[in-house]
PyMOL CGO cylinders between C-alpha atoms (Angstrom):
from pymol import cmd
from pymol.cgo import CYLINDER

trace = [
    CYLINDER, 147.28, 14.28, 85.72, 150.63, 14.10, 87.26, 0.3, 1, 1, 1, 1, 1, 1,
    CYLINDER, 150.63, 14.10, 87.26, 149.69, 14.33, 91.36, 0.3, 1, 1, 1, 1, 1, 1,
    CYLINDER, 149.69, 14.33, 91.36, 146.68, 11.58, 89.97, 0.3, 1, 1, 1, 1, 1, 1,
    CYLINDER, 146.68, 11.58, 89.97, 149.16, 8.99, 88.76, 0.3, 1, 1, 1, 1, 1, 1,
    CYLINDER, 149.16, 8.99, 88.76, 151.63, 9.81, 91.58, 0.3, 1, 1, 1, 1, 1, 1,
    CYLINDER, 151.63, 9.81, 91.58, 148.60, 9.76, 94.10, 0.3, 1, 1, 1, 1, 1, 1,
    CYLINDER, 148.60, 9.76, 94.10, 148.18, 5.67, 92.88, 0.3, 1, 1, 1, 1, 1, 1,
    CYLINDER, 148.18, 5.67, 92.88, 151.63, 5.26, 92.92, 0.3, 1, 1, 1, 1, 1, 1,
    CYLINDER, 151.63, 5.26, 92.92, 152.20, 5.88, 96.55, 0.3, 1, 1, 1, 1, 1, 1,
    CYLINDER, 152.20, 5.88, 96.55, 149.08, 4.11, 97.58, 0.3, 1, 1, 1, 1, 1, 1,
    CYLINDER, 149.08, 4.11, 97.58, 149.98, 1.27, 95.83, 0.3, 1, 1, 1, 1, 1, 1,
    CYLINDER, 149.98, 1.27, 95.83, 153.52, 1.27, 96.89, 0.3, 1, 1, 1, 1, 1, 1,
    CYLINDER, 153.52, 1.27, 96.89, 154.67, 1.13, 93.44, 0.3, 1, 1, 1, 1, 1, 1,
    CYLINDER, 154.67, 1.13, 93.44, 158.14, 2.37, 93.55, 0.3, 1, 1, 1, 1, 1, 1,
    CYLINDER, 158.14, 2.37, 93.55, 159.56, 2.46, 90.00, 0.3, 1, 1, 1, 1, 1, 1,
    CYLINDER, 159.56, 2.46, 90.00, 156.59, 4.34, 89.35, 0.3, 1, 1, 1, 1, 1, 1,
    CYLINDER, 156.59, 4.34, 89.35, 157.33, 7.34, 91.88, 0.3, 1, 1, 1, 1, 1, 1,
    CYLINDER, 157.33, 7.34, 91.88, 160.90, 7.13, 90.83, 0.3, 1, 1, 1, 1, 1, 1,
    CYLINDER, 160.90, 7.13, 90.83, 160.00, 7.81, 87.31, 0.3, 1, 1, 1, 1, 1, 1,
    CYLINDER, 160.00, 7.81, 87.31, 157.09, 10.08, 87.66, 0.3, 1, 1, 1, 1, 1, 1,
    CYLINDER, 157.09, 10.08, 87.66, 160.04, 12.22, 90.01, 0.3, 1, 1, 1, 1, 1, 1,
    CYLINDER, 160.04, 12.22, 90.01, 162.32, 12.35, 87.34, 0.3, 1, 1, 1, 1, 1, 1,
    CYLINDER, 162.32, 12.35, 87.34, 159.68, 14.05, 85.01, 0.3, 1, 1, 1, 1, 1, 1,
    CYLINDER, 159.68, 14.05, 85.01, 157.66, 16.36, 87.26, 0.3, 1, 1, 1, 1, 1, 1,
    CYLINDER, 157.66, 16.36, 87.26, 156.46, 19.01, 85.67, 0.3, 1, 1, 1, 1, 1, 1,
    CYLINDER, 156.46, 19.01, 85.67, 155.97, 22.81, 86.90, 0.3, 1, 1, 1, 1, 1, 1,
    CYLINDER, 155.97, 22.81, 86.90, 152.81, 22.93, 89.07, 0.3, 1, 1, 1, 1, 1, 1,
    CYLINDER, 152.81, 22.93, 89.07, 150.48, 25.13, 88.22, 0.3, 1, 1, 1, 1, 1, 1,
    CYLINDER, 150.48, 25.13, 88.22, 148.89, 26.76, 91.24, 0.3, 1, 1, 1, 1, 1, 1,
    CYLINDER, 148.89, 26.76, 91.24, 150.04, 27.09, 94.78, 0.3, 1, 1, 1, 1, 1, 1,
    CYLINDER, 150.04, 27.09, 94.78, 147.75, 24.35, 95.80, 0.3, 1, 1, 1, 1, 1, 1,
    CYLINDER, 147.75, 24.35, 95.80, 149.15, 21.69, 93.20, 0.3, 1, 1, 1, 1, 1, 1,
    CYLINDER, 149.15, 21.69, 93.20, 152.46, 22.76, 94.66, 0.3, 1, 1, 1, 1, 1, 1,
    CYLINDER, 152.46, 22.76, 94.66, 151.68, 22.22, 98.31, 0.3, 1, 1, 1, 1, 1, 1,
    CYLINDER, 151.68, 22.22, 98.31, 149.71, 19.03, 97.34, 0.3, 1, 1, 1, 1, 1, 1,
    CYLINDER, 149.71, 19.03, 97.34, 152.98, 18.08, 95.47, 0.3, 1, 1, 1, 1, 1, 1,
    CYLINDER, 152.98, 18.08, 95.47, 155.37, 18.63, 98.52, 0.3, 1, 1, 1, 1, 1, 1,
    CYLINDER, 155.37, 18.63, 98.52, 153.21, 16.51, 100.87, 0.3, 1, 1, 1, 1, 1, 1,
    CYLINDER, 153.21, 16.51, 100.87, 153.04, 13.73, 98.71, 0.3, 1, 1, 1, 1, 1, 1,
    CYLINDER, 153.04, 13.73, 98.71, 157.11, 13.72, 98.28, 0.3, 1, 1, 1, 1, 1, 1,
    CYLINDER, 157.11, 13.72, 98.28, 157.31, 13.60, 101.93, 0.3, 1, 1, 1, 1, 1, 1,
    CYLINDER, 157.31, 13.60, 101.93, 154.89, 10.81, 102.27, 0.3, 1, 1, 1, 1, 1, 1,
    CYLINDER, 154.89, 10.81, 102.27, 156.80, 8.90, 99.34, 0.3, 1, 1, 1, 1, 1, 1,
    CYLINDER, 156.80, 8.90, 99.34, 160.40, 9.57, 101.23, 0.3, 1, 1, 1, 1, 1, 1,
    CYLINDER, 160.40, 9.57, 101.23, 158.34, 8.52, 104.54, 0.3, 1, 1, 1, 1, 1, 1,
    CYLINDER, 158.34, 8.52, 104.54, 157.36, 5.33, 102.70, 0.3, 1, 1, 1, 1, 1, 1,
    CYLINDER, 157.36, 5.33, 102.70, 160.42, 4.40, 100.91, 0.3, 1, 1, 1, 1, 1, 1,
    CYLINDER, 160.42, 4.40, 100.91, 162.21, 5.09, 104.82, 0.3, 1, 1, 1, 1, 1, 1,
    CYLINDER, 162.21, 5.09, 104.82, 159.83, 2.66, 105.99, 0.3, 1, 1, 1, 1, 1, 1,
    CYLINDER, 159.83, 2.66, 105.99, 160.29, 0.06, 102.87, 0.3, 1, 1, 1, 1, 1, 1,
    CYLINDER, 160.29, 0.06, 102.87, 163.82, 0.23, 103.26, 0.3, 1, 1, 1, 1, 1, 1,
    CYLINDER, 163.82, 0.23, 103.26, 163.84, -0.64, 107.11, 0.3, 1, 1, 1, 1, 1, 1,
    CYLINDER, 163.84, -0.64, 107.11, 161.71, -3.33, 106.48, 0.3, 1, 1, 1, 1, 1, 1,
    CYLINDER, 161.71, -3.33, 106.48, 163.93, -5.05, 103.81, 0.3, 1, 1, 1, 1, 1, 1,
    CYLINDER, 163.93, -5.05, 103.81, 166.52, -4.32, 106.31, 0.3, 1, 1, 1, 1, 1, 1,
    CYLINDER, 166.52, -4.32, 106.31, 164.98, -6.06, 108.89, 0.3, 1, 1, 1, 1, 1, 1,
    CYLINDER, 164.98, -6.06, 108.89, 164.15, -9.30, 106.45, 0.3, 1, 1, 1, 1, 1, 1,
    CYLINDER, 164.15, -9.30, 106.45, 167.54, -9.35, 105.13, 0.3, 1, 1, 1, 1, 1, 1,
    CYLINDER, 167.54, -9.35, 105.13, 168.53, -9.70, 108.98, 0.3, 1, 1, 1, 1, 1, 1,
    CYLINDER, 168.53, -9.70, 108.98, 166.34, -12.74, 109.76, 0.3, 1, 1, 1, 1, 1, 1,
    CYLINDER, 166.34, -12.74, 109.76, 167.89, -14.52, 106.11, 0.3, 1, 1, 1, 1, 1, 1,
    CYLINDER, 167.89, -14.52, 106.11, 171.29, -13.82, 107.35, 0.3, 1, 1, 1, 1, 1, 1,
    CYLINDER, 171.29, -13.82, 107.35, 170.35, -15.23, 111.11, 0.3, 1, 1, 1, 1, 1, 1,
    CYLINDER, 170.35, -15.23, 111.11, 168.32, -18.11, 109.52, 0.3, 1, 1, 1, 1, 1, 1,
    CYLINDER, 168.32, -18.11, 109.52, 171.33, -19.08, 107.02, 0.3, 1, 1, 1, 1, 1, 1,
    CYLINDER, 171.33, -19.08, 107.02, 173.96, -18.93, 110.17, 0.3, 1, 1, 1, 1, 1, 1,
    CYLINDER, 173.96, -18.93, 110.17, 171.51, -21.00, 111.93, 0.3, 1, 1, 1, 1, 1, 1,
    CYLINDER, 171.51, -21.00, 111.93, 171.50, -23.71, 109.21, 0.3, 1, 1, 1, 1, 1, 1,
    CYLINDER, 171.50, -23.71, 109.21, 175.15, -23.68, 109.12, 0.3, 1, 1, 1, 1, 1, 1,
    CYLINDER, 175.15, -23.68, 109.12, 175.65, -23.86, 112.59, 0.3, 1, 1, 1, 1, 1, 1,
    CYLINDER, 175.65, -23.86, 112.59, 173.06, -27.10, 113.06, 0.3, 1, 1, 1, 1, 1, 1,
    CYLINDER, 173.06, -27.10, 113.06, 174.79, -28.44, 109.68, 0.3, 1, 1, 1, 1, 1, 1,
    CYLINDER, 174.79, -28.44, 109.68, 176.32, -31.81, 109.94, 0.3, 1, 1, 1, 1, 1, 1,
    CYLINDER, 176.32, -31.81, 109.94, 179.18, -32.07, 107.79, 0.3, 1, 1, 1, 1, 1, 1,
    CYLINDER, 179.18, -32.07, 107.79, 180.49, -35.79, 107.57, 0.3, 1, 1, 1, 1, 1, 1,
    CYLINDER, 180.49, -35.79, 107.57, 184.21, -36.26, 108.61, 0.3, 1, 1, 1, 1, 1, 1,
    CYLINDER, 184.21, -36.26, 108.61, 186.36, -36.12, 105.37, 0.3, 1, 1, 1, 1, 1, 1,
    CYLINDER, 186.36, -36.12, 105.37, 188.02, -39.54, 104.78, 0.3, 1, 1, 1, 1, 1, 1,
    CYLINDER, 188.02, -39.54, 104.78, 190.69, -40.16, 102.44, 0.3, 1, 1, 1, 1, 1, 1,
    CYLINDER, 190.69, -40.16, 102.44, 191.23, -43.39, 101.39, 0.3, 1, 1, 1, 1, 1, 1,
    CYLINDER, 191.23, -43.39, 101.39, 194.35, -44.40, 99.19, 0.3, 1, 1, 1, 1, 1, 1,
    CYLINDER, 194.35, -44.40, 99.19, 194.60, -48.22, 96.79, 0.3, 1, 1, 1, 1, 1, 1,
    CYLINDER, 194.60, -48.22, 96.79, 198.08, -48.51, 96.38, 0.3, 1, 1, 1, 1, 1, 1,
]
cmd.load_cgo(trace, "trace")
């Protein structure tokens, strides 16, 4: 049951999922389960690598795209005017 529900975890990228169904892995039974268990960890890690670069990558553009905007910003000239 548990390589089942982590099996539609990591195809649909659902990462809270995998992180919880980590924390409570239970003891495989055969050698097989085992193995089957270990290659789907290091497709996980491979896919949370890949997740993270790509939020990298986004964050990158949102930082470029807000210096862009404040660069091209046109900030009025303060003026101060005093009644006396």
């Amino acid at each position: 049951m548990w390589l089942t529900n982590f099996k539609k975890a990591v195809i649909l990228k659902e990462f809270e999922t995998l992180e919880h169904l980590i924390n409570e892995m239970p003891p495989m039974e055969s050698l097989s389960q085992m193995e089957e268990a270990a290659y789907l960890l290091h497709y996980a890690k491979t896919l949370l690598e890949m997740e993270q670069t790509s939020t990298l990558v986004v964050l990158q553009q949102l930082k470029n795209t807000i210096d862009f905007l404040k660069a091209t910003e046109n900030t009025p000239a303060s003026s101060i005017n005093f009644k006396l």
